[in-house]
N, CA, C and O atoms as CSV, one atom per row, in Angstrom:
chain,resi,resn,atom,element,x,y,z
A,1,UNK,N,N,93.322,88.317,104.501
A,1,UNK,CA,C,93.747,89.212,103.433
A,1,UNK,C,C,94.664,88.462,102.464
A,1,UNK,O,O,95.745,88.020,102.855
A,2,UNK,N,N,94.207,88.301,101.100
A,2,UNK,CA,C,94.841,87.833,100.429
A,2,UNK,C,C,95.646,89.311,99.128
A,2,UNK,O,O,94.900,90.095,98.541
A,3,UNK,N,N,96.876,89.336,98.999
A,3,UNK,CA,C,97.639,89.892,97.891
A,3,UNK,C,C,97.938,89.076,96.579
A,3,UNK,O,O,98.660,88.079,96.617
A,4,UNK,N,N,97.482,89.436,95.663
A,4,UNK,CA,C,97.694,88.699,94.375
A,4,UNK,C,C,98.472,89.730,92.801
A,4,UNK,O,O,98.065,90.650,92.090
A,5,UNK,N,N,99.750,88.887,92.883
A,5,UNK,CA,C,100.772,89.494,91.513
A,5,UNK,C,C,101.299,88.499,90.276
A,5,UNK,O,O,102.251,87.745,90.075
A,6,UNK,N,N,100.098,88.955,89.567
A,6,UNK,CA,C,100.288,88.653,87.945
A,6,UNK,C,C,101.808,88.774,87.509
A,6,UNK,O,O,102.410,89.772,87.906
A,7,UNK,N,N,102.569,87.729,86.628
A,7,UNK,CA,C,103.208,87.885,86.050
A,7,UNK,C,C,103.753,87.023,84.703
A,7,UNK,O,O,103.117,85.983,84.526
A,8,UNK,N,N,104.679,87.249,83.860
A,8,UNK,CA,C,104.453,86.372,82.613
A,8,UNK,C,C,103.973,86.750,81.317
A,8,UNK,O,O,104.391,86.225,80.285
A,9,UNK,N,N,102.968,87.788,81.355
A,9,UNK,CA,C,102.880,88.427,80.212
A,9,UNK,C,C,103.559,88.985,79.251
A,9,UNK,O,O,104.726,89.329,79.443
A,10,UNK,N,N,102.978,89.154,78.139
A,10,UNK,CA,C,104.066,89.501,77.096
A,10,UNK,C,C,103.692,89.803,75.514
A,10,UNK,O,O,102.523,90.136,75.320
A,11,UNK,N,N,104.397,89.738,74.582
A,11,UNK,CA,C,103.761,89.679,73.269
A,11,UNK,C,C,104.424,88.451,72.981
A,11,UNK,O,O,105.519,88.150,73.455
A,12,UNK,N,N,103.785,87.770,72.235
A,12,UNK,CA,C,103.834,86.764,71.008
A,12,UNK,C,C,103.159,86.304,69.630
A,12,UNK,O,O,102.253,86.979,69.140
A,13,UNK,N,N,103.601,85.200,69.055
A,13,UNK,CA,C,103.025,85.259,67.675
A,13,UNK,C,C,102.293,84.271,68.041
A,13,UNK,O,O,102.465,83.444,68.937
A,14,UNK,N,N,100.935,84.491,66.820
A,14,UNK,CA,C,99.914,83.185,67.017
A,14,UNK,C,C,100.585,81.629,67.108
A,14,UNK,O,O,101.503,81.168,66.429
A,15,UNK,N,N,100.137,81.258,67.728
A,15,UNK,CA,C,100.550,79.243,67.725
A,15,UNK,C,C,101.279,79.568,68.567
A,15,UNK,O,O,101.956,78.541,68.524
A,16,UNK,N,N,101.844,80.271,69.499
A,16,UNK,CA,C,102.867,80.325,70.503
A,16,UNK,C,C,102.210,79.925,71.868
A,16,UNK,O,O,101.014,79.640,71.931
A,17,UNK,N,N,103.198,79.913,73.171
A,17,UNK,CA,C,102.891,79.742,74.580
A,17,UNK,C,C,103.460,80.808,75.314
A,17,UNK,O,O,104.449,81.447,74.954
A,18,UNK,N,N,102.876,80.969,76.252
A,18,UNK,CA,C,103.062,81.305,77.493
A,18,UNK,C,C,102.607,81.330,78.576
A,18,UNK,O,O,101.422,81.624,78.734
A,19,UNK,N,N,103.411,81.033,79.602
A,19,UNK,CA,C,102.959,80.840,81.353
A,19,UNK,C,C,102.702,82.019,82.031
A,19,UNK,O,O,103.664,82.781,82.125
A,20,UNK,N,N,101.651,82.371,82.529
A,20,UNK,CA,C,101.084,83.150,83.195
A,20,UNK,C,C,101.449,82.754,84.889
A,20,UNK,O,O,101.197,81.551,84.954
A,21,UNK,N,N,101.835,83.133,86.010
A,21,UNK,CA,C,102.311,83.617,87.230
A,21,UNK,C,C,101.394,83.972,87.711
A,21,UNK,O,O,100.742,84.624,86.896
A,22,UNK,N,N,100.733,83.888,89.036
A,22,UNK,CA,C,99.827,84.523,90.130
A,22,UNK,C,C,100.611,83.982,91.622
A,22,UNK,O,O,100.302,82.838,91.954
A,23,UNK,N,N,101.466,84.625,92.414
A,23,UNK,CA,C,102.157,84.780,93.335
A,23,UNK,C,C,101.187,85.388,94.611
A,23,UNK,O,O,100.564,86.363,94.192
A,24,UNK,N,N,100.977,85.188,95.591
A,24,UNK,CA,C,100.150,85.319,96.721
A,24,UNK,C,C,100.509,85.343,98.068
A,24,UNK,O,O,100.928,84.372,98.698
A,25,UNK,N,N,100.290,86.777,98.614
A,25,UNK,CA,C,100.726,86.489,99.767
A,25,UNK,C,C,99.399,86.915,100.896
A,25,UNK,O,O,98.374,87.591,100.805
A,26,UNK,N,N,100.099,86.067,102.029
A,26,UNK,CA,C,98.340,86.103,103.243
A,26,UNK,C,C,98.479,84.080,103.344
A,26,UNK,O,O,99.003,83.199,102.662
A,27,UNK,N,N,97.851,84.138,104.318
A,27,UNK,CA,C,97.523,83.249,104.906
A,27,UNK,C,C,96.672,81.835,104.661
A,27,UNK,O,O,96.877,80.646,104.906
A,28,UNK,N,N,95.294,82.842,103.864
A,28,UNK,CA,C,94.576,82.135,103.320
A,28,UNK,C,C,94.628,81.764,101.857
A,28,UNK,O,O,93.542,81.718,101.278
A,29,UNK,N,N,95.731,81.489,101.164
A,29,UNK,CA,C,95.772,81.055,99.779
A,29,UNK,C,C,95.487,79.684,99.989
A,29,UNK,O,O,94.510,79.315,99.337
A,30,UNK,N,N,95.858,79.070,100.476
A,30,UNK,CA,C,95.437,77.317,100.492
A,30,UNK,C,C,94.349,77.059,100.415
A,30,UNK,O,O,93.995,76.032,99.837
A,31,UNK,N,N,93.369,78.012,101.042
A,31,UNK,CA,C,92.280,77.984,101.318
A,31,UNK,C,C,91.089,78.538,100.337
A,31,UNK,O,O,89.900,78.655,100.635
A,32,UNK,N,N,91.499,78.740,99.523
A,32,UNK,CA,C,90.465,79.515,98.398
A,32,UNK,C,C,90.635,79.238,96.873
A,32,UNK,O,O,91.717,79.348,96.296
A,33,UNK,N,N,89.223,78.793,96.148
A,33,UNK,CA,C,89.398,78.565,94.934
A,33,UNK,C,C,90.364,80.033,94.081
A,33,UNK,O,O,90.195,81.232,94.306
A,34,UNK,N,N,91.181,79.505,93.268
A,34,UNK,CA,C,91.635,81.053,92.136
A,34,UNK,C,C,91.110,80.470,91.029
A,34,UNK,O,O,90.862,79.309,90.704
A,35,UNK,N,N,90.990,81.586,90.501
A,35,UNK,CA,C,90.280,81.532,89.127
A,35,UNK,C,C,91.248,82.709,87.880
A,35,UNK,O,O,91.874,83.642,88.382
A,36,UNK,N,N,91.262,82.572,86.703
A,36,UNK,CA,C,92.245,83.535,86.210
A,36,UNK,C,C,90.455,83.824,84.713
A,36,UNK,O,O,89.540,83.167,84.215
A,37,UNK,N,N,91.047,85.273,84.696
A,37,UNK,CA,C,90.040,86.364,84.400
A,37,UNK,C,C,90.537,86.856,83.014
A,37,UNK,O,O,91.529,86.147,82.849
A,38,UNK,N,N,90.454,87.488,82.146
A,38,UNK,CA,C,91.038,88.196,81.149
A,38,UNK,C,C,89.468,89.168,80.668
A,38,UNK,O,O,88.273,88.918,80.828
A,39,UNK,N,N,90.465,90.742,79.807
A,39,UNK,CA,C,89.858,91.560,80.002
A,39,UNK,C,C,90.140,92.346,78.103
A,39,UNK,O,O,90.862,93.342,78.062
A,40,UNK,N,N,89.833,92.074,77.403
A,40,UNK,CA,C,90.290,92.840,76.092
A,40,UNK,C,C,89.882,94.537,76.267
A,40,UNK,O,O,89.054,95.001,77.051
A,41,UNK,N,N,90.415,95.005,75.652
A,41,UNK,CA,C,89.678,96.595,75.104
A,41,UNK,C,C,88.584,96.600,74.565
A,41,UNK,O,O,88.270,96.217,73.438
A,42,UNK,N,N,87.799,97.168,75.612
A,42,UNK,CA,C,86.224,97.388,74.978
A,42,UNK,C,C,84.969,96.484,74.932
A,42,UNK,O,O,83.851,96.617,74.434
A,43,UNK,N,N,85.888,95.040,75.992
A,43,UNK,CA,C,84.709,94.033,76.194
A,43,UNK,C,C,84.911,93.838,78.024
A,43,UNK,O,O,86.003,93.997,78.570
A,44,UNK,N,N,84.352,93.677,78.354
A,44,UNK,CA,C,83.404,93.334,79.716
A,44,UNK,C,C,84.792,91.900,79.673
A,44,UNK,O,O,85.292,91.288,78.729
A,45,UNK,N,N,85.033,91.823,81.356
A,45,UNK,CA,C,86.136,90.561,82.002
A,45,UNK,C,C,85.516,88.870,81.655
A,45,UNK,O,O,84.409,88.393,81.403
A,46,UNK,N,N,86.034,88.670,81.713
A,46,UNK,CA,C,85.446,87.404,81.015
A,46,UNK,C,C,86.053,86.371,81.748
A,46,UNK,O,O,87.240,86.659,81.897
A,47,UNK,N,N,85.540,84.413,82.704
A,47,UNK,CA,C,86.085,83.787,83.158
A,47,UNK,C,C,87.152,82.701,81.824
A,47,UNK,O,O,86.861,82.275,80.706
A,48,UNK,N,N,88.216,82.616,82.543
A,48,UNK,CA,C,88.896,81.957,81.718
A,48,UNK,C,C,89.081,80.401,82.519
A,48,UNK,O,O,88.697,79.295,82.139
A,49,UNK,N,N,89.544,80.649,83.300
A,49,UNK,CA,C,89.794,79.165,83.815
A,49,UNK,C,C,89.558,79.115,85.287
A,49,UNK,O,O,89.561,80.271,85.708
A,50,UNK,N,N,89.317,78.091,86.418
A,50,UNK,CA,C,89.293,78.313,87.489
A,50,UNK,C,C,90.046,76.637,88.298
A,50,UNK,O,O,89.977,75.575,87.679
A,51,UNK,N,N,90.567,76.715,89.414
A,51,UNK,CA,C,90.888,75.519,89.896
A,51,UNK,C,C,90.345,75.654,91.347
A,51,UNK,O,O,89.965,76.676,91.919
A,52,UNK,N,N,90.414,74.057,91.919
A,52,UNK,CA,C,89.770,73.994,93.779
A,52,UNK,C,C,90.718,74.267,94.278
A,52,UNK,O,O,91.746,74.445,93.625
A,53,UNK,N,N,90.657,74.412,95.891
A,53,UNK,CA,C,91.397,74.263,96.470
A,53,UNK,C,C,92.489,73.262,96.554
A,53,UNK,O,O,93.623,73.630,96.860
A,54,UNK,N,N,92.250,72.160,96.331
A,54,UNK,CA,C,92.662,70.980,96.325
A,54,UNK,C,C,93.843,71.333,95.191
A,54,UNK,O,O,95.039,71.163,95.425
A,55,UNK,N,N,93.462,71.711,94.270
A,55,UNK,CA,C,93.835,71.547,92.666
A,55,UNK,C,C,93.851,70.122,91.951
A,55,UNK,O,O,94.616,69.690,91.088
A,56,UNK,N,N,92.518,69.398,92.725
A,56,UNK,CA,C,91.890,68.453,91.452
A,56,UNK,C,C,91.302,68.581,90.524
A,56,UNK,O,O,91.432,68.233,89.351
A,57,UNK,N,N,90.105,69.502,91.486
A,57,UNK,CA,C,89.243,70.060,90.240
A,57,UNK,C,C,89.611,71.680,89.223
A,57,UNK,O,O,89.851,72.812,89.642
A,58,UNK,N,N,89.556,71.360,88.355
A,58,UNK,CA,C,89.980,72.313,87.063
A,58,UNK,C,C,88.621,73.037,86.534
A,58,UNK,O,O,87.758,72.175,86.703
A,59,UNK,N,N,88.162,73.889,86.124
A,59,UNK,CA,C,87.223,74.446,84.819
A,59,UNK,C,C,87.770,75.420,84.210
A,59,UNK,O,O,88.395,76.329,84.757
A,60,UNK,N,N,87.497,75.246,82.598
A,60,UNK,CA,C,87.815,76.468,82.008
A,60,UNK,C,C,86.574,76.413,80.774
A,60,UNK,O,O,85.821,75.563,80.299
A,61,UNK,N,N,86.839,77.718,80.603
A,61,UNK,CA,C,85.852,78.359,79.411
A,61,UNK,C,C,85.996,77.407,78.275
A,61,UNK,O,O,86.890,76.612,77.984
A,62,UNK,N,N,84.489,77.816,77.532
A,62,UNK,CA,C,84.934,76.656,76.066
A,62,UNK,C,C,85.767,77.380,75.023
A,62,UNK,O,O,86.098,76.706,74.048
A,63,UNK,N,N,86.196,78.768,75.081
A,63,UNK,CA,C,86.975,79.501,74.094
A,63,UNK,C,C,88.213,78.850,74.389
A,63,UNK,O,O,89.006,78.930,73.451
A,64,UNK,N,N,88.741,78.075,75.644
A,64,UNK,CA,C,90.195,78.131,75.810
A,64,UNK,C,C,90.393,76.792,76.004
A,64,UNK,O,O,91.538,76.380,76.193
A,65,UNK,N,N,89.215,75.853,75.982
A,65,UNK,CA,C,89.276,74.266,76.567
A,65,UNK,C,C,90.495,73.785,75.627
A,65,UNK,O,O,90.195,73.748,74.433
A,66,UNK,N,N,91.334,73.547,75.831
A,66,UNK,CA,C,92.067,72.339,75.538
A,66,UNK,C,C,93.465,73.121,74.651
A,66,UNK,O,O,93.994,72.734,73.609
A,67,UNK,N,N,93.718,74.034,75.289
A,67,UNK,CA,C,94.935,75.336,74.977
A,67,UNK,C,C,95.252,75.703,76.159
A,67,UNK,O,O,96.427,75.802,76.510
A,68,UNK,N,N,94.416,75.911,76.800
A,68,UNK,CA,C,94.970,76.642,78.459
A,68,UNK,C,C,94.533,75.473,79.393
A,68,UNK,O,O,93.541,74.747,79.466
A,69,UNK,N,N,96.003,75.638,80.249
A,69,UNK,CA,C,95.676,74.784,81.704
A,69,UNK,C,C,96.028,75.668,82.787
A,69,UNK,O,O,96.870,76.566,82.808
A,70,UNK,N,N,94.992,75.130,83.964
A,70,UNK,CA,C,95.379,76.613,84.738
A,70,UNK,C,C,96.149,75.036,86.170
A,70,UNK,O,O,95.997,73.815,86.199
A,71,UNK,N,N,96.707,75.758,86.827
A,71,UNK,CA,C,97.450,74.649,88.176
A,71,UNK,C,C,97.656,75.416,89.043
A,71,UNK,O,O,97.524,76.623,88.838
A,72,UNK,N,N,98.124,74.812,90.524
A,72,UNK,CA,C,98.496,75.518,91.454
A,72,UNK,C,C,99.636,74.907,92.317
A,72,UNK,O,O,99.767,73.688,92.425
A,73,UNK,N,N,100.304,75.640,92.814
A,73,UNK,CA,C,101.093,75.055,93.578
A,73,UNK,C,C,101.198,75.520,95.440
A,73,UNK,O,O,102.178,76.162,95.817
A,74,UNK,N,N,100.348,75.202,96.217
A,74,UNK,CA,C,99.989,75.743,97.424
A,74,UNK,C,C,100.945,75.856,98.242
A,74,UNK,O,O,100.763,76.502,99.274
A,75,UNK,N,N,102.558,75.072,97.889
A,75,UNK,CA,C,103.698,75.011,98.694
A,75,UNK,C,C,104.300,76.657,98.481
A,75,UNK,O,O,105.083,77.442,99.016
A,76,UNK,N,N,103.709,76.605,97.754
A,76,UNK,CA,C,104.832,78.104,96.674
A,76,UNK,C,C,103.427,79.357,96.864
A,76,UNK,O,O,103.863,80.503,96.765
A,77,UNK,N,N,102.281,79.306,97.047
A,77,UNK,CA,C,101.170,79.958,97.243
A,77,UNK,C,C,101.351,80.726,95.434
A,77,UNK,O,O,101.230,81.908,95.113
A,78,UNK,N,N,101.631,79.669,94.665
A,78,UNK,CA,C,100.975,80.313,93.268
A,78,UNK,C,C,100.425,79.384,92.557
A,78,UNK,O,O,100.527,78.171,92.740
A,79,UNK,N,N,99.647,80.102,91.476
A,79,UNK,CA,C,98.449,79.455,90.279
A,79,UNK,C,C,99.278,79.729,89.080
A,79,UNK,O,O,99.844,80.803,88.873
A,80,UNK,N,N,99.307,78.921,88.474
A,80,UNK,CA,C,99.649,79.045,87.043
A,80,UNK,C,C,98.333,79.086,85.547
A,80,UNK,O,O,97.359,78.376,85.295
A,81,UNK,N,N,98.846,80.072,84.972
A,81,UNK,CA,C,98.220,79.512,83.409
A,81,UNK,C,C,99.112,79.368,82.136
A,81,UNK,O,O,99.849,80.163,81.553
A,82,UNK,N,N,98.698,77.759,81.866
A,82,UNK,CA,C,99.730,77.402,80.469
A,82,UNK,C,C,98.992,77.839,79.536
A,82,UNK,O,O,97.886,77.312,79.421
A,83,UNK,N,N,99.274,78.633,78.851
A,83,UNK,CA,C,98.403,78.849,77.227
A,83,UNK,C,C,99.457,78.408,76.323
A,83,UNK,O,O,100.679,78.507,76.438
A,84,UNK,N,N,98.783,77.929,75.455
A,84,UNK,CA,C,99.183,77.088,74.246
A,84,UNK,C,C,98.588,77.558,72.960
A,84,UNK,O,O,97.561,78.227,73.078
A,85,UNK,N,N,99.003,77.352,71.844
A,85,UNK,CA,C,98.451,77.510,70.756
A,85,UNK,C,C,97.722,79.053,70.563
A,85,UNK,O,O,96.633,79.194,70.008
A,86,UNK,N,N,98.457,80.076,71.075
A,86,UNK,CA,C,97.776,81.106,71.641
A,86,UNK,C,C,97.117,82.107,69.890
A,86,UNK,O,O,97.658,81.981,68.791
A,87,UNK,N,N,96.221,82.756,70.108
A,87,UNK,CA,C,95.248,82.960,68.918
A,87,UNK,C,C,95.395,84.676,69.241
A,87,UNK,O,O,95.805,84.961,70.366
A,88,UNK,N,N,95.118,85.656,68.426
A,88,UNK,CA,C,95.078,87.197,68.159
A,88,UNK,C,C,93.918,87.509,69.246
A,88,UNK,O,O,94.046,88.224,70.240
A,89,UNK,N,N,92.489,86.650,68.738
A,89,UNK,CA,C,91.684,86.760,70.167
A,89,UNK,C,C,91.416,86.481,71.296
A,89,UNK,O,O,90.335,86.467,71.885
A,90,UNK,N,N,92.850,86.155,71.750
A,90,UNK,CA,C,93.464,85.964,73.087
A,90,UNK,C,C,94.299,86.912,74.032
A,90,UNK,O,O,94.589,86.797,75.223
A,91,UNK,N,N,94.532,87.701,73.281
A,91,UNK,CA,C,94.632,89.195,73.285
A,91,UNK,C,C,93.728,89.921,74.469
A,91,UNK,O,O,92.516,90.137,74.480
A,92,UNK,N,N,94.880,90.264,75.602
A,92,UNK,CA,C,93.856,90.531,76.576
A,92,UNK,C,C,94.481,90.746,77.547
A,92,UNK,O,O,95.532,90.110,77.623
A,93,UNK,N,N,94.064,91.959,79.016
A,93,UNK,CA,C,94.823,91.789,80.440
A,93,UNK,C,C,94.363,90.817,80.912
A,93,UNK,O,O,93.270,90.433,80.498
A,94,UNK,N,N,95.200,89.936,82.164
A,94,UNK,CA,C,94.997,88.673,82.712
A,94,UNK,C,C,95.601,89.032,83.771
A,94,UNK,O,O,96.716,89.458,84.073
A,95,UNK,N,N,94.140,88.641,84.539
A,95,UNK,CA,C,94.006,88.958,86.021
A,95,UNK,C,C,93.726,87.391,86.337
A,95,UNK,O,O,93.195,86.635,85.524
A,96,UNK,N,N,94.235,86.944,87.866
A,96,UNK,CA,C,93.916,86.277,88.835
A,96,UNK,C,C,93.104,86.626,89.860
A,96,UNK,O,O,93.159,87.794,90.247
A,97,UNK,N,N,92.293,85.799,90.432
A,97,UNK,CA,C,91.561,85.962,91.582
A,97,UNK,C,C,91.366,85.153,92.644
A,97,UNK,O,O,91.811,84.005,92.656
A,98,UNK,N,N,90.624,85.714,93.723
A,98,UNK,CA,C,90.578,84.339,94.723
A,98,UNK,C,C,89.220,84.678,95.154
A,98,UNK,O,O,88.822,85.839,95.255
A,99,UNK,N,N,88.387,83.441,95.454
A,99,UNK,CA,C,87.181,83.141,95.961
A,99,UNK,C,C,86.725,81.714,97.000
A,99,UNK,O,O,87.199,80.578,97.015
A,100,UNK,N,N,85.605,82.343,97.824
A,100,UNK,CA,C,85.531,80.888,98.518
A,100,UNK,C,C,84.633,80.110,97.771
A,100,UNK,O,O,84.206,79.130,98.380
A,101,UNK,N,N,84.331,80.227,96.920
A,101,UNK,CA,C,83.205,79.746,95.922
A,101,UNK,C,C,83.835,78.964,94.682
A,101,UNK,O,O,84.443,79.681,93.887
A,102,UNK,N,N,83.785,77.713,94.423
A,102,UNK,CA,C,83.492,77.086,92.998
A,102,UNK,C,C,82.994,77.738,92.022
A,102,UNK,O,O,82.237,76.945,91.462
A,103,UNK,N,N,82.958,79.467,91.080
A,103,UNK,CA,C,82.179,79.572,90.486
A,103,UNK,C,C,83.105,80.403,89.453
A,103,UNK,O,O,84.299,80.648,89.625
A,104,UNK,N,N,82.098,80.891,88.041
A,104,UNK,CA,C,82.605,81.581,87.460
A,104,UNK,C,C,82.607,83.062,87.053
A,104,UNK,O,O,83.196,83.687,86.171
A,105,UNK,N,N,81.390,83.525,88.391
A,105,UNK,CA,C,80.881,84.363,87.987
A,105,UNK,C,C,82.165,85.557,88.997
A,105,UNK,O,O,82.655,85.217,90.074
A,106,UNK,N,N,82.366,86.468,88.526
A,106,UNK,CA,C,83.382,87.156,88.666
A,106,UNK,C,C,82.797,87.956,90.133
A,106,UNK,O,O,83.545,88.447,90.979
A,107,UNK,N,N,82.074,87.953,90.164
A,107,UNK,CA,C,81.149,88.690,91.816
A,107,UNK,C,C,81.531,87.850,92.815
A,107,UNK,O,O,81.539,88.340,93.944
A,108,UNK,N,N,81.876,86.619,92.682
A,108,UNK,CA,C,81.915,86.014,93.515
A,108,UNK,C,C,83.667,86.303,94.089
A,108,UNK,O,O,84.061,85.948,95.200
A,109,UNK,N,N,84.203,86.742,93.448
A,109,UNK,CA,C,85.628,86.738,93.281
A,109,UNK,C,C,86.067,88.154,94.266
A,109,UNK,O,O,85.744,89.281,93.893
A,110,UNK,N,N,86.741,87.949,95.392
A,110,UNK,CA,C,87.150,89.508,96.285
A,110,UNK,C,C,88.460,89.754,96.658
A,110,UNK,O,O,88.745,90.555,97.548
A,111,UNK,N,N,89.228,89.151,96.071
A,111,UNK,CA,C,90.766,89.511,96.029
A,111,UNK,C,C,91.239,89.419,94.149
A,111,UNK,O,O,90.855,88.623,93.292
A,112,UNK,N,N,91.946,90.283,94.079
A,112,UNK,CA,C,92.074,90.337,92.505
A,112,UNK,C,C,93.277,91.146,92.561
A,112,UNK,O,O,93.407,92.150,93.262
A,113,UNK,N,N,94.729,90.327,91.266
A,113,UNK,CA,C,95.912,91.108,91.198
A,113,UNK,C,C,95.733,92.088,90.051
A,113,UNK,O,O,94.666,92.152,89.439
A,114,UNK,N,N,96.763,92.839,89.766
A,114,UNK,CA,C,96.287,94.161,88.720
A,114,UNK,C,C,96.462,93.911,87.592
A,114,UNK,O,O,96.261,94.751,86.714
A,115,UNK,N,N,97.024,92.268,87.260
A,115,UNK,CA,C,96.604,92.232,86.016
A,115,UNK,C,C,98.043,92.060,85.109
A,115,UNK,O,O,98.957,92.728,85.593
A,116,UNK,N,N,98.426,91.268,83.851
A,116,UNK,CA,C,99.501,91.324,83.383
A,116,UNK,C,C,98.874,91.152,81.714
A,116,UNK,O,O,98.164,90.214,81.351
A,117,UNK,N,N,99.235,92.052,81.024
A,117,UNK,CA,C,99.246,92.277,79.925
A,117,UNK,C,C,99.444,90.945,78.729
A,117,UNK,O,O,100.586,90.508,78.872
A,118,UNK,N,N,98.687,90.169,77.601
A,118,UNK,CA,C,99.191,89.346,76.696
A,118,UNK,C,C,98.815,89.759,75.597
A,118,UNK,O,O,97.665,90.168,75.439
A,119,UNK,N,N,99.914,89.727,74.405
A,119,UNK,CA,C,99.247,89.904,73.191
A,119,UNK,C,C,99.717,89.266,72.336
A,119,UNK,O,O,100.941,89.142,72.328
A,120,UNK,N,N,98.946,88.658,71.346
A,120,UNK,CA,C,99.154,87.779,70.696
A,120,UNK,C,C,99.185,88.354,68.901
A,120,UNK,O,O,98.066,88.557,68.431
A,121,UNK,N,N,100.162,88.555,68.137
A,121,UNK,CA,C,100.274,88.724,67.156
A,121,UNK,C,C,99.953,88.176,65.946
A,121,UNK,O,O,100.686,87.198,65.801
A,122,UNK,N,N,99.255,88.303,65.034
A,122,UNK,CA,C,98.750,87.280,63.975
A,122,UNK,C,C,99.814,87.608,62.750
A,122,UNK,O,O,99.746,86.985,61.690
């Protein structure tokens, strides 16, 4: 059983940053890829970034390549997301997840926190 709590969200102005928080508790966090999710009003969840277990391997979406880094820290059982340069259509709830799977497809994903609010002001 994995527990997962979003935190970090917030409002800001375009070109800004902020660190996104995924805190985890259970046993098996070491053990499972996370992946971080975002959700606008009125569009379907969408993958944003995902890391391995390990936290060598990284993927993220091409909307966010090279603005967002996602990391983990397995001592501390949390995932981070750096957003950078943050844009109006970035605008969105941001959820974390955990999976035993390398993937991006959100089915694959069976622990999920409730999510922390970002909005980005133009």
């Amino acid at each position: 059983q994995v527990q997962l709590v979003e935190s970090g969200g917030g409002l800001v102005q375009t070109g800004g940053s902020l660190r996104l928080s995924c805190a985890a508790s259970g046993r098996v966090f070491s053990s499972r890829v996370l992946g971080w999710f975002r959700q606008a009003p009125g569009k379907e969840r969408e993958f944003v970034a995902g890391i391995t277990v390990s936290g060598i391997g990284t993927y993220t979406a091409d909307s966010v390549k090279g603005r967002f880094t996602i990391s983990r820290d397995n001592a501390k059982n949390t995932v981070y997301l750096q957003m950078n340069n943050l844009k109006p259509e970035d605008t969105a709830v941001y959820y974390c997840a955990a999976s035993t799977k390398i993937t991006r497809d959100l089915r694959e994903y069976d622990y999920w926190g409730q999510g922390t609010q970002v909005t980005v002001s133009s």
